[in-house]
Structure formats: structure tokens, C-alpha cells
N, C-alpha and C positions, 0 to 999 in steps of 0.2 A: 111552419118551417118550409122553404122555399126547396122544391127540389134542385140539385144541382147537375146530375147527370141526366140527361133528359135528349131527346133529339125527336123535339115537338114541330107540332106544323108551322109556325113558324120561321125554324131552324133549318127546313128544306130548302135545297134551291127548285122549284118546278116553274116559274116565269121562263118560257120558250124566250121572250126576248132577250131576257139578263142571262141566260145561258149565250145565243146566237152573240149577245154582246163582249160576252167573257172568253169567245173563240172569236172573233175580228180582233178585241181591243185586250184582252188579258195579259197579262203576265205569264211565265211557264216553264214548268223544270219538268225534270224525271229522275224519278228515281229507277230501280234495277226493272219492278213491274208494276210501277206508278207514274202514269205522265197527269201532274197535277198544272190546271189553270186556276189563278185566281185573282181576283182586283178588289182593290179597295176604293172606298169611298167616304167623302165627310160626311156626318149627318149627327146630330144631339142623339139621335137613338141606335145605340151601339146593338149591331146585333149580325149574327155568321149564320151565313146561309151555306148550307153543303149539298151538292148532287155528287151521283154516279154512275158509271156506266160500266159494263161489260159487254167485250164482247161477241156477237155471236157465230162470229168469223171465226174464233178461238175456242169456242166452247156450244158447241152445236146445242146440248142439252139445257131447257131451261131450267131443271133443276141445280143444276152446279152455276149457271150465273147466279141466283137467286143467294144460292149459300155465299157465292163469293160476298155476291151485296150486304148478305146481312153481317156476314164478320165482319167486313168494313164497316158497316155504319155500327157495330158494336164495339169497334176498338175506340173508332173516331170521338164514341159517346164517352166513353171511359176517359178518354185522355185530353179532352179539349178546353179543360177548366182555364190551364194556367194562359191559354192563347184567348180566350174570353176576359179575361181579366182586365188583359194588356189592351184590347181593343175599347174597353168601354173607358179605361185609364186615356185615353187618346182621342175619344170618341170616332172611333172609326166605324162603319161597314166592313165587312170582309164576305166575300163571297165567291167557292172555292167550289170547282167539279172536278173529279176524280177519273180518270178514266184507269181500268186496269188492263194492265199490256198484256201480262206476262201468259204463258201459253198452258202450262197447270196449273192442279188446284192447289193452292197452297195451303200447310197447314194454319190454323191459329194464332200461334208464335212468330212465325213468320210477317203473318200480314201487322199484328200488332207491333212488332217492332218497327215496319214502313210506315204505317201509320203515325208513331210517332216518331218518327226522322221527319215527318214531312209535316207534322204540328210545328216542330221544333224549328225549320226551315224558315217557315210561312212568320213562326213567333221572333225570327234575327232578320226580318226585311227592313230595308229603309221606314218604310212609313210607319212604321211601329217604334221603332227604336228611335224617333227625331230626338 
């Protein structure tokens, strides 16, 4: 049985270039303390890459970025099925870095709700929906 919730090596974004690319030439919203970049691409092998950043202008302590990061990449994990779906249905790329703005730590609840406004966003774009 294939795991479903996963946020394997893979599924990262760490290519310096495809980041540097995705801040010249991306796409970009925000949410309240999410400014999300992301672009899509064609390609037969459907597959989302996600990075993020915090940062340390806002949160001097490396232990609280750390925690920010990892709620995030555990809501993102939780919640990304139904935007995997649609991409491989399409056969798109997607490839999405998160920066967090906002200036506390926010709880759990919190960040999983942004988290999926901003699945749900990313899932009602043009190139998904052709």
C-alpha cells in the first residue's frame, strides 16, 4: 500500500535555481502571514515541490523558526492530497515556497487553517482548472 501523506525528498523544493526562478518568474499571493510563490509547469511526471522560509528578522530564536517550519510542513503534509490529485489529472508540475510573514508564533490551528486556504487557492488557478 502506497503511503499517501508523505513530504519525501522528492516533494522538497531545495534546487537554489528553481527557488531563485520562482522569485524572478513565479506567480504570488498572501495570505494574512503567508506570502506564497508558486509556478507551474508541464511535464508527463506529475509531482509538487514545496520549500519554506522563516524569518529571522521576526523571530531571532532558532528554535521558534524551526517549530514554525515544522507545523507547516505538517499541516501542508496532511492536507495536500486533494491538490496532488488535480495536478497529476492535468499533468502538471507545481512548485510552491512559502515564506511566513507574520511576527508571532502562531498556534497549530491557526497555521492549519492558512495552510489550507492556501492549498485551496493554489487548487482554483487557471492552469489547473483548464
Amino acid at each position: 500500500m502506497a503511503k499517501q501523506f508523505t513530504l519525501g525528498k522528492q516533494e522538497r523544493l531545495k534546487s537554489r535555481k528553481r527557488i531563485e526562478e520562482l522569485f524572478k518568474n513565479g506567480n504570488r499571493f498572501t495570505l494574512p502571514s503567508l506570502s506564497v510563490l508558486y509556478q507551474f509547469s508541464e511535464s508527463p511526471t506529475s509531482v509538487i515541490q514545496f520549500g519554506l522560509g522563516v524569518s529571522s528578522r521576526n523571530f531571532k530564536k532558532a528554535v521558534d523558526r524551526n517549530r514554525i517550519k515544522r507545523q507547516m510542513k505538517e499541516a501542508w503534509r496532511l492536507q495536500i492530497l486533494p491538490l496532488k490529485e488535480k495536478t497529476i489529472a492535468v499533468n502538471l508540475q507545481l512548485f510552491v515556497f512559502v515564506n511566513f510573514i507574520g511576527h508571532q508564533i502562531p498556534d497549530y490551528k491557526e497555521i492549519y487553517a492558512q495552510v489550507g486556504s492556501m492549498i485551496s487557492r493554489l487548487g482554483n488557478t487557471k492552469q489547473i482548472n483548464k
